[in-house]
Biopython code that builds the backbone (N, CA, C, O; Angstrom):
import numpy as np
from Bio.PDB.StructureBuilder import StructureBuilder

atoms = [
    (1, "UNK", "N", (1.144, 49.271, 102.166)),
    (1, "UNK", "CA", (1.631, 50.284, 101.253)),
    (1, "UNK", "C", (3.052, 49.889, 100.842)),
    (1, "UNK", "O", (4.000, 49.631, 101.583)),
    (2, "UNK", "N", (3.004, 49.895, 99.582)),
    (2, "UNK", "CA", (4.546, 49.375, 98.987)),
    (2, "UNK", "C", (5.348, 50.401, 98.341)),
    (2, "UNK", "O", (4.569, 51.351, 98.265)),
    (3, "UNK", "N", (6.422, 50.746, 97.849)),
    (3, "UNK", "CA", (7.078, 51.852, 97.058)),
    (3, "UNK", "C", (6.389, 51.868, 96.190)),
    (3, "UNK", "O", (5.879, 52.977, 96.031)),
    (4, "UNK", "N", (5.988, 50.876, 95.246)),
    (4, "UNK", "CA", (5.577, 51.155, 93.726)),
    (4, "UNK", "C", (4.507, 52.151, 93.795)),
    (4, "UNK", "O", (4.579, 53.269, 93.287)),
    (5, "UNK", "N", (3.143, 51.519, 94.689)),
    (5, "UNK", "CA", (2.497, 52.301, 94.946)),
    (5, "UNK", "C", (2.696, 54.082, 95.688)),
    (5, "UNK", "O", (1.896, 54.926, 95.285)),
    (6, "UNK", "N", (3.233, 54.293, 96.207)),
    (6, "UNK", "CA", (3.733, 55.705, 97.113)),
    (6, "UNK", "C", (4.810, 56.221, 95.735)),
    (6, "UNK", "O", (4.760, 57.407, 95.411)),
    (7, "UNK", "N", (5.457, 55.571, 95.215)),
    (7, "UNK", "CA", (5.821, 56.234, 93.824)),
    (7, "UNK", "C", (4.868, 57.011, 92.978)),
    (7, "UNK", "O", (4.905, 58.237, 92.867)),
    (8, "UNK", "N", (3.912, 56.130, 92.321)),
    (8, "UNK", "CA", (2.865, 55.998, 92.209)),
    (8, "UNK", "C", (2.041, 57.333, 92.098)),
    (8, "UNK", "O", (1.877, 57.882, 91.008)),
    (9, "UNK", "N", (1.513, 57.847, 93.309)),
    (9, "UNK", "CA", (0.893, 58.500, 94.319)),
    (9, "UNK", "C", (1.446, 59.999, 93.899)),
    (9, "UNK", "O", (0.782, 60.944, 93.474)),
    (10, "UNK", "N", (2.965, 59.919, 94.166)),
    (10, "UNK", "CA", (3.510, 60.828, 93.633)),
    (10, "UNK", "C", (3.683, 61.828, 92.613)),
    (10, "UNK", "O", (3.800, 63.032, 92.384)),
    (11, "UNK", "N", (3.626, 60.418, 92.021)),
    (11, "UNK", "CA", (4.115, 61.202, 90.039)),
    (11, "UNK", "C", (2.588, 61.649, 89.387)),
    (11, "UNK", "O", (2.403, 62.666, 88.718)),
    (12, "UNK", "N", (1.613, 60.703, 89.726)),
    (12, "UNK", "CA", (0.145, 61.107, 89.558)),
    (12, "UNK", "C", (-0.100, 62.477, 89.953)),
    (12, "UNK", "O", (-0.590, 63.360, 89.248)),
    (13, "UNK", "N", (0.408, 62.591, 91.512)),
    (13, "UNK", "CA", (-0.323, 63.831, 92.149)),
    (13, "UNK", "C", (0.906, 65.270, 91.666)),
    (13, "UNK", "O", (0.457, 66.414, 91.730)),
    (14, "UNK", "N", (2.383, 65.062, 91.217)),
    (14, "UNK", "CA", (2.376, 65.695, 89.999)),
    (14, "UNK", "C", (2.401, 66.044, 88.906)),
    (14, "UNK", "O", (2.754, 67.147, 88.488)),
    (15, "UNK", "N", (2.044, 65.183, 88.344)),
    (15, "UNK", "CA", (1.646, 65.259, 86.706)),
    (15, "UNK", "C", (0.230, 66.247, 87.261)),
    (15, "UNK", "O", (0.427, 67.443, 87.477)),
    (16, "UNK", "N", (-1.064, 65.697, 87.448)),
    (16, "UNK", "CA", (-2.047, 65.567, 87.299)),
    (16, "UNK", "C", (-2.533, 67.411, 88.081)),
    (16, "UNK", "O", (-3.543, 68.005, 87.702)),
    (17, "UNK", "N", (-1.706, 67.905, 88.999)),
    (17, "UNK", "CA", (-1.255, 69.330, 89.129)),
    (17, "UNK", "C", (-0.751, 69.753, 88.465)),
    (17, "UNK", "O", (-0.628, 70.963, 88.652)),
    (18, "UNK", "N", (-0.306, 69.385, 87.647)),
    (18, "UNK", "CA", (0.580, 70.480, 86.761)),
    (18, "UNK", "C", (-0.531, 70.733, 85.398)),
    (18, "UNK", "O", (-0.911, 71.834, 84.998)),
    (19, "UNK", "N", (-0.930, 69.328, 84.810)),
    (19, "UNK", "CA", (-2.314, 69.908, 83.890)),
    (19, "UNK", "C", (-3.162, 70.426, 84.614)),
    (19, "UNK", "O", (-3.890, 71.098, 83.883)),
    (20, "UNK", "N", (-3.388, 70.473, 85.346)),
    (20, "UNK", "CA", (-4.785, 71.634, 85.713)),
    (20, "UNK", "C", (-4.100, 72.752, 86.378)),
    (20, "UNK", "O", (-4.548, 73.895, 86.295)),
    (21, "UNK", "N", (-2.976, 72.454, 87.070)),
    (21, "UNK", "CA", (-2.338, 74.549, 86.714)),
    (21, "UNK", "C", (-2.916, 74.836, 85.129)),
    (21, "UNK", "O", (-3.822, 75.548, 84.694)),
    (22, "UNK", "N", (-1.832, 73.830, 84.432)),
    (22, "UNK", "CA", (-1.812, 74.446, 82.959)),
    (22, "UNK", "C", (-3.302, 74.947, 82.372)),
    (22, "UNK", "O", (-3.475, 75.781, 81.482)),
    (23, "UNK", "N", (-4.196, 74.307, 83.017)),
    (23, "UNK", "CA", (-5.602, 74.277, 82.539)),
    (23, "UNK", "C", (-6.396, 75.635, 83.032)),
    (23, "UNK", "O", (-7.278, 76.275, 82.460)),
    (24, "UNK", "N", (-5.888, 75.794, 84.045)),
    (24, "UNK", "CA", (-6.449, 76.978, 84.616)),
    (24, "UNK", "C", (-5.797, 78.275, 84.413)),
    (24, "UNK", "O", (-6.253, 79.230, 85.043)),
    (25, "UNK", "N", (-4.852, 78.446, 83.671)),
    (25, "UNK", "CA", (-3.292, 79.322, 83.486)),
    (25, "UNK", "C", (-4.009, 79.628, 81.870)),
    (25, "UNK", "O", (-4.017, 80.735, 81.331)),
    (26, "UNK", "N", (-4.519, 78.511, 81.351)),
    (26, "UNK", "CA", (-4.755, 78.532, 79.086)),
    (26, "UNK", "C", (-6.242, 78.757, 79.487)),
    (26, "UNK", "O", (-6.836, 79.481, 78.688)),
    (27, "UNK", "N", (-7.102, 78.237, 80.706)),
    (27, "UNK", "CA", (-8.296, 78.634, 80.608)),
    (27, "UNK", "C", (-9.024, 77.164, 79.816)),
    (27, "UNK", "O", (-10.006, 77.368, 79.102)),
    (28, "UNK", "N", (-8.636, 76.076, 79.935)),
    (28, "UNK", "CA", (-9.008, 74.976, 79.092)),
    (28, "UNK", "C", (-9.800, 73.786, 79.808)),
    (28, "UNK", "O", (-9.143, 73.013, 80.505)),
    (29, "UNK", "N", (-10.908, 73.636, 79.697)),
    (29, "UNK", "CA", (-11.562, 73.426, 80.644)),
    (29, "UNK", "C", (-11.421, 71.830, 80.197)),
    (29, "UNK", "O", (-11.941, 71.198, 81.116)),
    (30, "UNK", "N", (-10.972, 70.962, 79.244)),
    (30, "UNK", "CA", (-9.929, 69.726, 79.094)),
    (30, "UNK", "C", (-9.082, 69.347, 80.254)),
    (30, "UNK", "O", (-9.097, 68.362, 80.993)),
    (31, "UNK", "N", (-8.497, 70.185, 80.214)),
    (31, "UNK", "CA", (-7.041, 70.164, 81.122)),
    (31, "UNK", "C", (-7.241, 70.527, 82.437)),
    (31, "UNK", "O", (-6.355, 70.108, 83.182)),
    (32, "UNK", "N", (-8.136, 71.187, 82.984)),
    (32, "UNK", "CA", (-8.809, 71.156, 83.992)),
    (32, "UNK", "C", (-9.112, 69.768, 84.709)),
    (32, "UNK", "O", (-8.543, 69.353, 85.719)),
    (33, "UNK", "N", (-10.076, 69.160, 84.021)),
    (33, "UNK", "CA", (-10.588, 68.262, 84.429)),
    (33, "UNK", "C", (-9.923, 66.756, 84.413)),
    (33, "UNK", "O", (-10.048, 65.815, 85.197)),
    (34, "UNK", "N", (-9.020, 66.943, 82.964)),
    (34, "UNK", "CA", (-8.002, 65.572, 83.132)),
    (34, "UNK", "C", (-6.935, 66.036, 84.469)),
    (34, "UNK", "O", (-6.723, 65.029, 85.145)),
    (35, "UNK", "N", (-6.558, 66.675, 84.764)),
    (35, "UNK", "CA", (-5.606, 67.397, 85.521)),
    (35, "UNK", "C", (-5.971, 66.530, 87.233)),
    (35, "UNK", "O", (-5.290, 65.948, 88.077)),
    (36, "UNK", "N", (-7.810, 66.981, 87.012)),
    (36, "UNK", "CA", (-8.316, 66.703, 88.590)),
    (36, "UNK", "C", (-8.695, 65.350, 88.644)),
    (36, "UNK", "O", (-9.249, 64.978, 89.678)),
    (37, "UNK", "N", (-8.507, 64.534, 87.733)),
    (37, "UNK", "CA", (-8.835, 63.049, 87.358)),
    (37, "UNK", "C", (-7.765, 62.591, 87.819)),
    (37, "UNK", "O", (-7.516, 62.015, 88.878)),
    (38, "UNK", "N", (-6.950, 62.972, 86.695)),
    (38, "UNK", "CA", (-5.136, 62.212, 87.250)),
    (38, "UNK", "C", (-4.884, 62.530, 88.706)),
    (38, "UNK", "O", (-4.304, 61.684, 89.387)),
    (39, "UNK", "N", (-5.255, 63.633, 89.225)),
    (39, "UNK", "CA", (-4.727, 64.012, 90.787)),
    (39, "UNK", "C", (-5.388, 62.854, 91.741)),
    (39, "UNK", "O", (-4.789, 62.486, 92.752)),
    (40, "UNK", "N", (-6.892, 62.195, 91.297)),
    (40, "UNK", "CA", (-7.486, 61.609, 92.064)),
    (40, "UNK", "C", (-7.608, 60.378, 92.009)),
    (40, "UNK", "O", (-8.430, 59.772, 92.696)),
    (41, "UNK", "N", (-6.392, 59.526, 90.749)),
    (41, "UNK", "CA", (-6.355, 58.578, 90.792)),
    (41, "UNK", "C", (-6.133, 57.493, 92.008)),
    (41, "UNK", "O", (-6.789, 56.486, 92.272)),
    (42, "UNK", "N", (-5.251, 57.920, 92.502)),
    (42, "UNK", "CA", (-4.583, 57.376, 94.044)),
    (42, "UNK", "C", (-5.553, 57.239, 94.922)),
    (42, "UNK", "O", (-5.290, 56.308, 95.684)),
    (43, "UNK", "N", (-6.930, 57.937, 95.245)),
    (43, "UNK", "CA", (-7.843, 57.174, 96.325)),
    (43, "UNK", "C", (-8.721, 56.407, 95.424)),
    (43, "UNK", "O", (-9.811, 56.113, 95.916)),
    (44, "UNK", "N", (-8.536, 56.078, 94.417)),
    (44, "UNK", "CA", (-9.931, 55.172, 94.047)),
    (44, "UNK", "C", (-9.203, 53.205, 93.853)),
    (44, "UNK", "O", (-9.659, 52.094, 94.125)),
    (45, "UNK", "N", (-7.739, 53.795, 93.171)),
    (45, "UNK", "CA", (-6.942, 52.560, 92.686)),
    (45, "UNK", "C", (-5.708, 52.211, 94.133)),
    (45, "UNK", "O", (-5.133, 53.107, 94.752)),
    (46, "UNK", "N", (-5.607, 51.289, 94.299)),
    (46, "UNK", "CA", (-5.078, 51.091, 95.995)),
    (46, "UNK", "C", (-3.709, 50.068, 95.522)),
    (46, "UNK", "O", (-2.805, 49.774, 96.305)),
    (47, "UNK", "N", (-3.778, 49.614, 94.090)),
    (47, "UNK", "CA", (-2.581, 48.503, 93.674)),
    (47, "UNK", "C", (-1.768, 49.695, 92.535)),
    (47, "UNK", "O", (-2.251, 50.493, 91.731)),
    (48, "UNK", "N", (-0.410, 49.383, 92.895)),
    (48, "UNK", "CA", (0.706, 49.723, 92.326)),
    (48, "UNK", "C", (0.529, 50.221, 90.575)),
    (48, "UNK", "O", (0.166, 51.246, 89.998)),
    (49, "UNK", "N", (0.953, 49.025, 90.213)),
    (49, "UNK", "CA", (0.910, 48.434, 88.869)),
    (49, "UNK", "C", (-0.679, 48.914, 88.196)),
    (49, "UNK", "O", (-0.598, 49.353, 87.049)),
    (50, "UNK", "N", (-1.950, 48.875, 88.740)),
    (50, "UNK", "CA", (-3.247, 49.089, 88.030)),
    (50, "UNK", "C", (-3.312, 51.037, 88.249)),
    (50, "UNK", "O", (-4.159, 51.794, 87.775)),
    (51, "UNK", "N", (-2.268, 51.349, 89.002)),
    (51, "UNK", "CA", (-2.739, 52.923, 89.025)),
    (51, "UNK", "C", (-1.748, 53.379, 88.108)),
    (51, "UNK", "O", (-1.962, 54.511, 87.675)),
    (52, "UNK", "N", (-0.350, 52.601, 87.545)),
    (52, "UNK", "CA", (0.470, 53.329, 86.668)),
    (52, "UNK", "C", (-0.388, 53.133, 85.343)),
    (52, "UNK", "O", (-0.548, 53.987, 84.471)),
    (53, "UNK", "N", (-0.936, 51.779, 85.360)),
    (53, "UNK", "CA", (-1.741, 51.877, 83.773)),
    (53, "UNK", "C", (-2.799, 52.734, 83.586)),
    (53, "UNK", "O", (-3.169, 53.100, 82.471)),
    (54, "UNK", "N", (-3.582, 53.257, 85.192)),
    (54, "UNK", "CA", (-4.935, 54.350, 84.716)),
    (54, "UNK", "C", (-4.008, 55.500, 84.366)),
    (54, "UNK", "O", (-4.199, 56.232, 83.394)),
    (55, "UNK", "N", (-2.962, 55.623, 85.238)),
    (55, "UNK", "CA", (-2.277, 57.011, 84.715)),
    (55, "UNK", "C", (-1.731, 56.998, 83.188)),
    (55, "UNK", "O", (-1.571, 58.175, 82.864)),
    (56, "UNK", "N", (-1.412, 56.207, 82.214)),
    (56, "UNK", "CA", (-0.741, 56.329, 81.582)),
    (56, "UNK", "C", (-1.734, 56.149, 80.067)),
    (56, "UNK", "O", (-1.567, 56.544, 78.913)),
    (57, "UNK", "N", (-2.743, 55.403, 80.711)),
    (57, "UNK", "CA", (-4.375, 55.613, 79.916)),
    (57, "UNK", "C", (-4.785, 56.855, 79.674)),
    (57, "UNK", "O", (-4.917, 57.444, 78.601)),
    (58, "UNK", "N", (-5.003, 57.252, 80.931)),
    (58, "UNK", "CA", (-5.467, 59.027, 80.746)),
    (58, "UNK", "C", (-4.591, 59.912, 80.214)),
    (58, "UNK", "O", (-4.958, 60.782, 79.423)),
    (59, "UNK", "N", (-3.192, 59.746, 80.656)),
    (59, "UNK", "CA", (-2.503, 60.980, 79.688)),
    (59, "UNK", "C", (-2.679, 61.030, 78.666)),
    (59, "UNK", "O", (-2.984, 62.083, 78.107)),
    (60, "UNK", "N", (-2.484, 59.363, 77.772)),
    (60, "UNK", "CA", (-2.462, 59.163, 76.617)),
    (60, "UNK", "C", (-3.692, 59.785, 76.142)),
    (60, "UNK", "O", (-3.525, 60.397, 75.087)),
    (61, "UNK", "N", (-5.116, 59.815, 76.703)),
    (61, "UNK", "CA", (-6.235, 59.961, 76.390)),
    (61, "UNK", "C", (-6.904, 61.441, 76.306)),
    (61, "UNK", "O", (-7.953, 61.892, 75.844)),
    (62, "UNK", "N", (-5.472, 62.113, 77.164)),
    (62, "UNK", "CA", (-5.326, 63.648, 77.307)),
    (62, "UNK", "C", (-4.809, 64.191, 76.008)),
    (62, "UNK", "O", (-5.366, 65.029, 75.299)),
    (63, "UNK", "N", (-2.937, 63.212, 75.667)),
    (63, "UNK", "CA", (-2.820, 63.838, 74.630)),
    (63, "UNK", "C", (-3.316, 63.523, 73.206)),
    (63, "UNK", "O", (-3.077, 64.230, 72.228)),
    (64, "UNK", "N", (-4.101, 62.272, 73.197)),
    (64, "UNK", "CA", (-5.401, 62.515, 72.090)),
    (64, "UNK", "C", (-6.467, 63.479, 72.033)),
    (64, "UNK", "O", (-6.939, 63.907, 70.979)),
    (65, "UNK", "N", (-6.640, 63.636, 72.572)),
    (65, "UNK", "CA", (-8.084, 64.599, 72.776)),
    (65, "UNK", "C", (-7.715, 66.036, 72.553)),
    (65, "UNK", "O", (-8.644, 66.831, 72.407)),
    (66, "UNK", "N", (-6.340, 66.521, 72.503)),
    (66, "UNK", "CA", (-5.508, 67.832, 72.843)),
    (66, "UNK", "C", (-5.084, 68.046, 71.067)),
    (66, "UNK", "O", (-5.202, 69.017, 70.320)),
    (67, "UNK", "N", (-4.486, 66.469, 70.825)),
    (67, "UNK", "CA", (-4.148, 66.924, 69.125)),
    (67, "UNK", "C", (-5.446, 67.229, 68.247)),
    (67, "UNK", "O", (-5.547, 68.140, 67.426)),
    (68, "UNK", "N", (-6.551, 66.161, 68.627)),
    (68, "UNK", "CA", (-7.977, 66.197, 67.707)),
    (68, "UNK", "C", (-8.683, 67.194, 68.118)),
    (68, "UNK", "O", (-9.286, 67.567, 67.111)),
    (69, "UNK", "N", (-9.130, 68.197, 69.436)),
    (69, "UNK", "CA", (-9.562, 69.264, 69.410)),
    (69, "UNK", "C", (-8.701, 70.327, 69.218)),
    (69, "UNK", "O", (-9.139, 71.477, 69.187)),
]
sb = StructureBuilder()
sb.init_structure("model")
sb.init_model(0)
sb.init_chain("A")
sb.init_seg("    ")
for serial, (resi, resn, name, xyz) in enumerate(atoms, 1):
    if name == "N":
        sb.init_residue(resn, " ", resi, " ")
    sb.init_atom(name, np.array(xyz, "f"), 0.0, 1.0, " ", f" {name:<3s}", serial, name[0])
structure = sb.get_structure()
């Protein structure tokens, strides 16, 4: 386990709480589920560097999906 990763871990597990508060707070069943995605990035991706790019995939993919619906 390295910093990048346990950084990592961190910022995922709060970002990825805070959209699915938000999701469950607006009732948005989007934000829900990106929310519990991002939270669960950290047990599937185990390298540093490949879990900041799923995280930064999915937000992006959050806030597409948020402007077009």
């Amino acid at each position: 386990m390295n910093g990048s990763w346990l950084f990592a871990i961190i910022v995922a597990s709060s970002v990825g709480s805070g959209i699915f508060i938000y999701g469950i707070r607006q009732k948005e069943f989007l934000s829900v589920m990106i929310g519990l995605v991002i939270s669960s990035i950290p047990y599937f991706v185990h390298t540093g560097w490949l879990n900041w790019l799923v995280l930064f995939a999915l937000i992006a993919l959050y806030w597409y999906l948020k402007r077009r619906y």
